[in-house]
N, CA, C and O of each residue as an XYZ file, in Angstrom:
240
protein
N       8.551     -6.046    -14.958
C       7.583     -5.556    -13.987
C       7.881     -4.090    -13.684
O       8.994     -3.634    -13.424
N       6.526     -3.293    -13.764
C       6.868     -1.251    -13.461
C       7.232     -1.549    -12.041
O       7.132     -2.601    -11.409
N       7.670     -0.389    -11.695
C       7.494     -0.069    -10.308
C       6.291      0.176     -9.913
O       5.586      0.603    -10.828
N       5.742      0.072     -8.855
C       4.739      1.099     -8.377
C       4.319      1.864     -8.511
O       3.120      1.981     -8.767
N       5.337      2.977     -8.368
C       4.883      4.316     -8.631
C       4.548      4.474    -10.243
O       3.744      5.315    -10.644
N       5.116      3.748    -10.948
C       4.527      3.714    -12.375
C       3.603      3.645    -13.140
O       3.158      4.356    -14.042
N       3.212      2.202    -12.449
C       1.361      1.787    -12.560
C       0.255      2.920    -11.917
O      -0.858      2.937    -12.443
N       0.443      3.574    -11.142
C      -0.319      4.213    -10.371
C      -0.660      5.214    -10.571
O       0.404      5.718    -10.931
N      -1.660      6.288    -10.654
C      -1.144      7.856    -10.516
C      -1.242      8.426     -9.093
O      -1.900      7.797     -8.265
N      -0.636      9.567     -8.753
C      -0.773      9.925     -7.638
C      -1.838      9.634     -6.392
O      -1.727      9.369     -5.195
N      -2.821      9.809     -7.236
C      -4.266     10.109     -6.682
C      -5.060      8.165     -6.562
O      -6.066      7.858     -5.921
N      -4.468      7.528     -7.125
C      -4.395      6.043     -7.044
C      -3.675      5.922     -5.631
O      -4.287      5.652     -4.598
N      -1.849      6.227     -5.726
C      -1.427      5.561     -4.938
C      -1.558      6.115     -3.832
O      -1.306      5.370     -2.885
N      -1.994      7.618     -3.461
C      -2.748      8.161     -2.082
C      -3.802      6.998     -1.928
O      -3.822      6.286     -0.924
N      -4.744      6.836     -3.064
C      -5.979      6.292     -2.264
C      -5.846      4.877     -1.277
O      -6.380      4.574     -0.210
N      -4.530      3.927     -2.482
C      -3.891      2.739     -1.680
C      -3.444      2.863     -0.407
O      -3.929      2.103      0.431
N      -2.746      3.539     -0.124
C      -1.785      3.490      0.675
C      -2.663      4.214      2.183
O      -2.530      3.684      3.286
N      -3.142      4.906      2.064
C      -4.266      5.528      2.883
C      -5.071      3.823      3.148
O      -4.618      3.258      4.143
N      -6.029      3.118      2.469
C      -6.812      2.608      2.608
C      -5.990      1.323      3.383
O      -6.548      0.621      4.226
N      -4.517      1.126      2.937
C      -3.856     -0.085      3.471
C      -3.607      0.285      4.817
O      -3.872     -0.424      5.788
N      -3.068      1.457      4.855
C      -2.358      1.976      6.486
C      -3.373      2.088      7.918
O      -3.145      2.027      9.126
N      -4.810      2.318      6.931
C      -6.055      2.163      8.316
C      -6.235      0.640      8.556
O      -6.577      0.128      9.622
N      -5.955      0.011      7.418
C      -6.394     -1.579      7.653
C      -5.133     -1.964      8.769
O      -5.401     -2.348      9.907
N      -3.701     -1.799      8.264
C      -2.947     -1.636      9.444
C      -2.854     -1.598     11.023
O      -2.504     -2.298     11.973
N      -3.418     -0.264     10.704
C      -3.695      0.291     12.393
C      -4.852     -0.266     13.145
O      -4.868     -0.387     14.370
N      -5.844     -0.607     12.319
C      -7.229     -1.254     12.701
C      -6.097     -2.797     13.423
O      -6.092     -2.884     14.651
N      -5.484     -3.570     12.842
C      -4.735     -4.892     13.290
C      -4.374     -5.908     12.126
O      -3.760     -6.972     12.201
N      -4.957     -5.246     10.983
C      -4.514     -6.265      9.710
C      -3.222     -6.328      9.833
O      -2.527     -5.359     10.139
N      -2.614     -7.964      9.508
C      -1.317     -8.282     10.047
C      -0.699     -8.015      8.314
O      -1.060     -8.241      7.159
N       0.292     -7.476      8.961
C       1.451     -6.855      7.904
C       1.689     -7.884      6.642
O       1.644     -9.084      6.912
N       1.894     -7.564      5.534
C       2.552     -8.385      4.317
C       4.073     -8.463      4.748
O       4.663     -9.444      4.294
N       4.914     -7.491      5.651
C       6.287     -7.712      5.061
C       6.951     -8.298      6.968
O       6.180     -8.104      7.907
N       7.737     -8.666      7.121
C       8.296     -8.913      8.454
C       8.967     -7.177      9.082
O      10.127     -6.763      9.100
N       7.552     -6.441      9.572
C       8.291     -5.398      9.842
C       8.015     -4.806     11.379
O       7.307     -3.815     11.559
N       8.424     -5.266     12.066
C       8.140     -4.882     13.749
C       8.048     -3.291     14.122
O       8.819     -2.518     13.553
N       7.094     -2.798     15.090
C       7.657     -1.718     15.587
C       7.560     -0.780     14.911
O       8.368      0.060     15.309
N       6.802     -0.304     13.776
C       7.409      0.376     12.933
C       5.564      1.202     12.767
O       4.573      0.502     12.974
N       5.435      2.708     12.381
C       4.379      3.487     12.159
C       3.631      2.610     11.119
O       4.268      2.148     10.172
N       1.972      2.302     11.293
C       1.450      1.700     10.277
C       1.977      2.267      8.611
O       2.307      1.443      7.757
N       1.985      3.524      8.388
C       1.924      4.456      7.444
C       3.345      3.893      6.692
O       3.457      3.556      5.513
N       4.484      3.900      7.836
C       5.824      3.637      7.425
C       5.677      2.115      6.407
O       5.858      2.021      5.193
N       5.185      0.742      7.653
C       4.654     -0.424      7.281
C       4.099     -0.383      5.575
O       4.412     -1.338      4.865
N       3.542      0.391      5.175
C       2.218      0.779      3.822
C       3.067      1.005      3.069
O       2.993      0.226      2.119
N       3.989      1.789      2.974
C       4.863      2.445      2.211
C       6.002      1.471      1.597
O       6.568      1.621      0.515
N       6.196      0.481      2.502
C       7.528     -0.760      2.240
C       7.014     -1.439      1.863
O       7.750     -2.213      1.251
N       5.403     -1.878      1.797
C       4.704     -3.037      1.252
C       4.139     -2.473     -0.310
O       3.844     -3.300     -1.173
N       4.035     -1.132     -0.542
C       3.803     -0.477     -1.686
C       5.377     -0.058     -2.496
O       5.263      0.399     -3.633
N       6.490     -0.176     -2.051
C       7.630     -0.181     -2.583
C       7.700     -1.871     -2.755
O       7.924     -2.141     -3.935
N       7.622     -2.593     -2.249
C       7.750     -4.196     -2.723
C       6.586     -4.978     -3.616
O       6.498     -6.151     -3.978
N       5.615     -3.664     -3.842
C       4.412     -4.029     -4.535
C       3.239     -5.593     -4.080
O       2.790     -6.587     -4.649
N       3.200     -5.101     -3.048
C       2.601     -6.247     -2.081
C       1.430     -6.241     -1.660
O       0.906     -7.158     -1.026
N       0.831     -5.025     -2.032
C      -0.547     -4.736     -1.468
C      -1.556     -5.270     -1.874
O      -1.490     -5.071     -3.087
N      -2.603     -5.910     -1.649
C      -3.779     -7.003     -2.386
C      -4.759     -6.190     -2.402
O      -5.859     -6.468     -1.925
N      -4.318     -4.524     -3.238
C      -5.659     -3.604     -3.391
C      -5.293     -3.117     -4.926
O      -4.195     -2.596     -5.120
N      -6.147     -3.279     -5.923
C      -6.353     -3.381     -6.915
C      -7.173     -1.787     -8.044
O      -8.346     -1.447     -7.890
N      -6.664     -1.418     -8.582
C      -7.374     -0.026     -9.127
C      -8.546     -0.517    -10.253
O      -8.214     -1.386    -11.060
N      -9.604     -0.085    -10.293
C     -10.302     -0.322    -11.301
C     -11.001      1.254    -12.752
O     -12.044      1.899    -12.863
N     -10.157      1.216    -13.245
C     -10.274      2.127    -13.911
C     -11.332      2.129    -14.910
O     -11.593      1.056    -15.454
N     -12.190      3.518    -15.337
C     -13.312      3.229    -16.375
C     -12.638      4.136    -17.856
O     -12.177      5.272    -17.967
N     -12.862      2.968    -18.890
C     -12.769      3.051    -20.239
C     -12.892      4.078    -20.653
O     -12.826      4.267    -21.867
């Protein structure tokens, strides 16, 4: 299995991590057991554990 940052390109994993961290702050309950903690921070540990249920669709 890549890492994350592998599968992704930059401009992918901005768009993830942006789109996860508003769902966050909006009240979407966290993937990882992480209290207390900046949504953004939250996004970042769930995109290092590759946890995020947002998907890239790339054209051919």
């Amino acid at each position: 299995m890549m890492p994350p940052s592998e599968k992704y390109t930059r401009f992918e994993k901005a768009k993830i991590i942006g789109a996860r961290s508003l769902q966050i702050a909006m009240g979407a309950p966290s993937l990882l057991d992480l209290t207390g903690k900046d949504p953004l921070e939250i996004t970042m540990a769930e995109f290092e554990a590759d946890v995020i249920p947002i998907t890239v669709k790339r054209r051919k």
